[in-house]
N, C-alpha and C positions, 0 to 999 in steps of 0.2 A: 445387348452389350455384354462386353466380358470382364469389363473394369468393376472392381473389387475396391483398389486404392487411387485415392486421387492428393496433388501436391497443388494448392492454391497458393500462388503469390499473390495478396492482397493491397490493393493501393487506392486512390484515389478514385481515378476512371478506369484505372484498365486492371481485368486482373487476368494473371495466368494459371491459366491449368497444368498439369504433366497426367497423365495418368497411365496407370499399368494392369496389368493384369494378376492370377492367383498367382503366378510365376513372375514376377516383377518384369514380364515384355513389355515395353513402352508401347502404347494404345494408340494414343492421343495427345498432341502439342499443342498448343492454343492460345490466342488473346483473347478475352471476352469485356465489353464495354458492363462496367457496373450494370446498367437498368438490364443487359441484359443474362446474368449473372444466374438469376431464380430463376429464368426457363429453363439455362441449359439442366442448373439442378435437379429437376423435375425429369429428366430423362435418364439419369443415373437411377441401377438397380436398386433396389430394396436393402439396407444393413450395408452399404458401400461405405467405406472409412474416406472421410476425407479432412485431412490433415492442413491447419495454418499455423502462422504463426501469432503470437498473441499482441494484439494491434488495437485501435480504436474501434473498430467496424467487426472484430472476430467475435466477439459475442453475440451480437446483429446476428452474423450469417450462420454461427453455432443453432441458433434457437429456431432459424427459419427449416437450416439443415432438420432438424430434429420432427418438426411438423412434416418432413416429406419422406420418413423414415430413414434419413441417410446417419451414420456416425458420425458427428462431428470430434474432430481431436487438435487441440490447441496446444502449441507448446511453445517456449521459451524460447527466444532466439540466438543465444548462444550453445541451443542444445541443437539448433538444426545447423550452424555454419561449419562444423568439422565435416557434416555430408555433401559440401558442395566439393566437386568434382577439383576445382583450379580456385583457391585461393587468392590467386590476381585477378581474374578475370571472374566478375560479376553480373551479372544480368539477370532480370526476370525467370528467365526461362531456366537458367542454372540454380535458383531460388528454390523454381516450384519444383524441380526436378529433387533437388538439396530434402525440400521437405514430405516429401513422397517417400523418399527411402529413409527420412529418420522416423517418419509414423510407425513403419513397419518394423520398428524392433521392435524385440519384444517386452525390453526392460525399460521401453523412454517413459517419461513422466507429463503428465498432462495440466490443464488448467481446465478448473471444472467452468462449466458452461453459467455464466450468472444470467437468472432469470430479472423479467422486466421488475419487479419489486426492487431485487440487488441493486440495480443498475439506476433506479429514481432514486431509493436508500443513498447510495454513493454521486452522485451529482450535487447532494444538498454540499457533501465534504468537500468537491472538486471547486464549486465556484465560492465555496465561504476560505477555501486555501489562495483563490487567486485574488480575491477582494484584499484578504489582509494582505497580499505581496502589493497591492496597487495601493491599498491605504501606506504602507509602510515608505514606498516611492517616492508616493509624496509630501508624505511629512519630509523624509532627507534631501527632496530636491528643494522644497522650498525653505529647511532649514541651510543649504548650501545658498540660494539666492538671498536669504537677510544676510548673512555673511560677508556677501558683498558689500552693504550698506549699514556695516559698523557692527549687529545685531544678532548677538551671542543668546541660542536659546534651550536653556536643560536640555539634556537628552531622553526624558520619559515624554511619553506621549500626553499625559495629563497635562505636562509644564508647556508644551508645545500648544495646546489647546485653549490655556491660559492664556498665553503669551498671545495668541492669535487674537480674540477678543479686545485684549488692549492697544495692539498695536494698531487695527479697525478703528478703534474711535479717537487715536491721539491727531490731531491735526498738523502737529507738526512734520510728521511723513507726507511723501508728497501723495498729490492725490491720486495718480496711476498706480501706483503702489499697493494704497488703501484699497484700491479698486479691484486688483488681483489678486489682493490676501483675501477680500470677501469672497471671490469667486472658490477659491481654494477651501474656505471655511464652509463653503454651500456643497462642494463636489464630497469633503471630507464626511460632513453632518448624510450625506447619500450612501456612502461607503455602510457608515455606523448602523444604519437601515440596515442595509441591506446582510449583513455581520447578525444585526441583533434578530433579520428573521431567519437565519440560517440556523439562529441556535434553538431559537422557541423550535423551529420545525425538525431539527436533530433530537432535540429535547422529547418531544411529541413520539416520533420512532422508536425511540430507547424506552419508553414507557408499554409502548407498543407491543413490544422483541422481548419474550421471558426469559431469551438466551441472553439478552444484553444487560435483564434489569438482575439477572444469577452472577455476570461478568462484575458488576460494579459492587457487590461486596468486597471483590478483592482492593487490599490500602495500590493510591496508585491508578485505578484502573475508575476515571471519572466515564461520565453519559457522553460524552465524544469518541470518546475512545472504545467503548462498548460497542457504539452504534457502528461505529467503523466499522471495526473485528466480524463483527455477527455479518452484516452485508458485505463485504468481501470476502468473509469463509464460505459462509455457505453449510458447507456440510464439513465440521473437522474429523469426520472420517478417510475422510480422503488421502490424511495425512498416517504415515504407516504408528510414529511416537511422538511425545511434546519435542524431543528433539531435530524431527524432521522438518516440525512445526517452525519451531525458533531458526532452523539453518532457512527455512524459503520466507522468512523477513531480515535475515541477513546479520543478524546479532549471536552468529557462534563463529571461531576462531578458523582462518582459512589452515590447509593443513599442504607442509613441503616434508612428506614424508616419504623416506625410501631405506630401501638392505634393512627393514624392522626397524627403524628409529623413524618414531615419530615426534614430529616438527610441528608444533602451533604456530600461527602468528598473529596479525590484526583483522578484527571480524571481517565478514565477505561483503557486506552492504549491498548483497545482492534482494533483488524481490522489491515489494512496495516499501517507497521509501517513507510515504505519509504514515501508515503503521508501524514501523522503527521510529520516525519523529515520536511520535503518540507514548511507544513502549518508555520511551528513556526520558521525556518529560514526566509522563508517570514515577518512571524511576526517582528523579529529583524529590518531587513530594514526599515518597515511599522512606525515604533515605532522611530524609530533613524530620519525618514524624518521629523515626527510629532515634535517632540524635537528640530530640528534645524529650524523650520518654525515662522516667526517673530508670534508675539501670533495677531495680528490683520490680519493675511493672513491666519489663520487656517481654517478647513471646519471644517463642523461639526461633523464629526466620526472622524478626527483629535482633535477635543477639547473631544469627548469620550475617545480617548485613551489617551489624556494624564491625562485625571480625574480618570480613571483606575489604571493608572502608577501611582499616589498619592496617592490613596489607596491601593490600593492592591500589591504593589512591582514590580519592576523588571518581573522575573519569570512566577508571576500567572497573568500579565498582558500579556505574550506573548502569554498566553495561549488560555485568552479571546479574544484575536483579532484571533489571528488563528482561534478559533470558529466562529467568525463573519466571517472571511472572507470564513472559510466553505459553512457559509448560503448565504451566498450573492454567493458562486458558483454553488449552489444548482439552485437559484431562475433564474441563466442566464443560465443556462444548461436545466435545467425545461420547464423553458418557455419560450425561445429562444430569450430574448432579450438582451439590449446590456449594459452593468454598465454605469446606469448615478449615480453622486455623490448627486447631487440632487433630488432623486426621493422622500426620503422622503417630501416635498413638495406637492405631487400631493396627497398625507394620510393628511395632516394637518386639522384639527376640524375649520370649520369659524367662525369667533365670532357671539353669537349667539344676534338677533335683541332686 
């Protein structure tokens, strides 16, 4: 064979090839059924580039690629849609062709390959994120059904939990009722399980990961957030600076610049959105420690962020430290050292003779 590069459209059951040659001549067009997917693999030369886009199943097929010495290359998919041919008109086959000729640049940008550790590492995150959205559901549907029935209840989730308990044993509710709040209190107390082994076993990881337990020195950056960061990075060399870092979680200002004037405006929120959640929850704490710190015990990224929070508000001040505290995850992951508060110090200019 003379194929060099290949463009997989990835799906469900079918996926499509394109591939070309050292000369980008079209080879090869193709549907291939998922089970059958790894043969044809196996027939592709040796160091063949083959390019997807980054999906549920692209890692999968990254790591299998790689046991058969082929390249695997994953990228973003708003970086492969400016390569399709016709804009209107979409289909597989303009897909995989779309992402054949944007592997072959030579400046595109990749997603490195997560190995099976990453990938068990981030599942514990993925279903302890969907638990709380289905615990969360249900506490406001069923605080919208007492609603119905006179039955105003706090908005924390403790007073809800209270509340539940009592309304269980008062007789005067009808017994259907009783009935359904139990069931709700059983599916809930499930939930809580399943929540609280998410975290013993995140907890466990982060203790595990010497990049995560270096990570959580910095104020801000708890064993959730650690454990994220380190299994989804992977290797933070990948990235060129902290701020390459901070623009691919989507907390640096998109930019309407043109004729040399440059234009900021509101962050890009592009990249993983669970690690920007994480970054700027952090930020809160970070901001609130800073705030209750007498002003002669402050450090000095504590006197930044509250000169931040003066100007700039609330909000776009959490935004900023979140940014910082990107680079600064960057800079310990990078290059393997450990947050001192003090480093800036060892950069200081001497006064000159």
């Amino acid at each position: 064979m003379d194929i060099t590069t290949v463009g997989a459209d990835l799906a469900k059951e079918i996926i499509t090839v394109f591939a070309v040659d050292a000369y980008g001549r079209k080879l090869q067009v193709k549907d291939i059924r998922w089970k059958e997917f790894s043969a044809w693999l196996v027939q592709l030369p040796k160091g063949c580039v083959v390019g997807m886009e980054a999906c549920s199943s692209a890692h999968h097929w990254g790591r299998l690629m790689r046991e058969y010495g082929l390249v695997p290359r994953i990228m973003a998919a708003e970086f492969v849609k400016p390569f399709r041919k016709s804009i209107s008109t979409k289909n597989d086959r303009n897909d995989a062709e779309a992402i054949c000729m944007a592997v072959r640049q030579p400046n595109m940008r990749f997603v490195s390959v997560k190995n099976i550790e990453q990938q068990q590492r981030l599942a514990w995150h993925r279903l302890r994120e969907g638990w709380k959205e289905e615990r969360t559901a249900l506490i406001n549907r069923t605080r919208g059904l007492l609603a119905e029935f006179g039955i105003v209840i706090g908005k924390s989730s403790a007073a809800f939990t209270r509340a539940l308990t009592g309304l269980i044993r008062e007789e005067d509710q009808p017994a259907t009722l009783r009935n359904l709040l139990e069931q709700v209190q059983k599916q809930l107390k499930a939930l809580d399980e399943c929540l609280a082994q998410c975290d013993r076993t995140i907890a466990q990881q982060a203790r595990n990961c010497e990049d995560a337990k270096r990570l959580q020195a910095i104020t801000g950056v708890g064993v959730i957030t650690a454990d994220a960061i380190t299994a989804t990075v992977g290797d933070a060399r990948d990235f060129k600076n902290g701020r390459q870092f901070s623009a691919w979680n989507g907390i640096t200002p998109r930019q309407y610049s043109s004729g040399g004037k440059t234009k900021l405006g509101c962050i890009t929120r592009r990249g993983d959105a669970y690690l920007r959640t994480l970054l700027v929850q952090g930020a809160k704490s970070t901001l609130q420690a800073a705030r209750r710190r007498a002003p002669d015990k402050l450090t000095r990224i504590q006197k930044w962020i509250l000169d931040v929070f003066v100007r700039v508000g609330y909000h776009k001040a959490l935004v900023a430290i979140a940014n910082k505290h990107a680079r600064m995850i960057w800079a310990i992951l990078a290059k393997g050292e450990r947050f001192d508060i003090n480093a800036w110090e060892k950069y200081q200019v001497g006064e000159s003779i």
